[in-house]
C-alpha positions as CSV (number, residue, x, y, z in Angstrom):
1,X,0.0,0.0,0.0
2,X,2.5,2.5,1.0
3,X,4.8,1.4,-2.3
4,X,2.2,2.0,-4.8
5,X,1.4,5.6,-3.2
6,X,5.0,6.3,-3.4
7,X,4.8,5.5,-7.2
8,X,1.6,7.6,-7.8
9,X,3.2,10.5,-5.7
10,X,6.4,10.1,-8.1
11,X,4.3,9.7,-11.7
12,X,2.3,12.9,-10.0
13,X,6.0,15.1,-9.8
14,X,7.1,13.6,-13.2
15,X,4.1,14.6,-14.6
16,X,3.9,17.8,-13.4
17,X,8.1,18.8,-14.1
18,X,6.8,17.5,-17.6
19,X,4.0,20.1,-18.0
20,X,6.5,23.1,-16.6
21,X,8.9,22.2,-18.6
22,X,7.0,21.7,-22.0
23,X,4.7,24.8,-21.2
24,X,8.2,26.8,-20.8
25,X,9.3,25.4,-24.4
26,X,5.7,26.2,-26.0
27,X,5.8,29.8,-24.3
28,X,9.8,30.7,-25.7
29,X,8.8,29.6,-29.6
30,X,5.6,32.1,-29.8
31,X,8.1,34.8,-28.6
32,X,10.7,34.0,-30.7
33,X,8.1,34.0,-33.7
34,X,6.8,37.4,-32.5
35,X,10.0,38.8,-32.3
36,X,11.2,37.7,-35.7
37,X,8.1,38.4,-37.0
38,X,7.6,42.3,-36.0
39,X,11.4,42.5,-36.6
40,X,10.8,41.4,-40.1
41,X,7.8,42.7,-41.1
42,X,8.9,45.2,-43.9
43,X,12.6,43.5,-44.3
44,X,11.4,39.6,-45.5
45,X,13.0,39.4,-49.3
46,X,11.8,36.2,-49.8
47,X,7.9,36.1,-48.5
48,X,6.4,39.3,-47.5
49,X,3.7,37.5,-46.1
50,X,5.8,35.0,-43.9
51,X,6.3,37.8,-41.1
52,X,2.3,38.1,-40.8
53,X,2.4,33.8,-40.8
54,X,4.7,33.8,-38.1
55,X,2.8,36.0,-35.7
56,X,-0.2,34.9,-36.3
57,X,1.1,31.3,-35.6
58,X,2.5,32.6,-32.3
59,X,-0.7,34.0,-30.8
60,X,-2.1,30.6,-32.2
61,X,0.2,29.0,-29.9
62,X,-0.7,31.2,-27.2
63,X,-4.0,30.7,-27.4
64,X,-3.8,27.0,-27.0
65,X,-1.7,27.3,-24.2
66,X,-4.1,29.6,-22.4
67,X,-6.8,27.3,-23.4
68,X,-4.7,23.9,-22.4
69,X,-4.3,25.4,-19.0
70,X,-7.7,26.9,-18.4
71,X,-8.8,23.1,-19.0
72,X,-5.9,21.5,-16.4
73,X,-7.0,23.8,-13.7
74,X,-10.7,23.2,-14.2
75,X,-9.9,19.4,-14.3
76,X,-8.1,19.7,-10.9
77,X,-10.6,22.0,-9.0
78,X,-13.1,18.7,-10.5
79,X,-11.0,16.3,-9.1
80,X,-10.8,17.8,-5.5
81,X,-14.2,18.8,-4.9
82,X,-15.1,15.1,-6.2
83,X,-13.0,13.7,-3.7
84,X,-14.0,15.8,-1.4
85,X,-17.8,15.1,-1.4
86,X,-17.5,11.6,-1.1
């Protein structure tokens, strides 16, 4: 009993390092995009359009995030008051 509590308490810190540190790598691309993107906006010789791409794919990515984590806290405040009432 105590074993298989340790290993849920471990997946549950592995899980959440995973999140952080994902979350961290899909909030640096966006800004890297923005940055290129405003940077570039009248200087792109190849595309003039791929500076617009770019920052519109970066507050696509933003979104999503927002929207992933909107989600993860409503699914945990689920999960507790479900425990809780029973």
């Amino acid at each position: 009993m105590i074993l298989v509590q340790r290993i849920e308490e471990v997946s549950k810190k592995t899980a959440v390092c995973f999140l952080i540190t994902s979350n961290i790598i899909f909030v640096i691309i966006p800004v890297y995009f923005m940055v290129v993107g405003l940077f570039s906006i009248t200087k792109c010789p190849g595309n003039q359009f791929l500076p617009f791409w770019l920052i519109g794919v970066a507050i696509l990515i933003i979104i999503d995030r927002v929207m992933f984590w909107k989600i993860l806290v409503n699914e945990t405040n689920f999960e507790k008051n479900v425990h809780q009432k029973f």
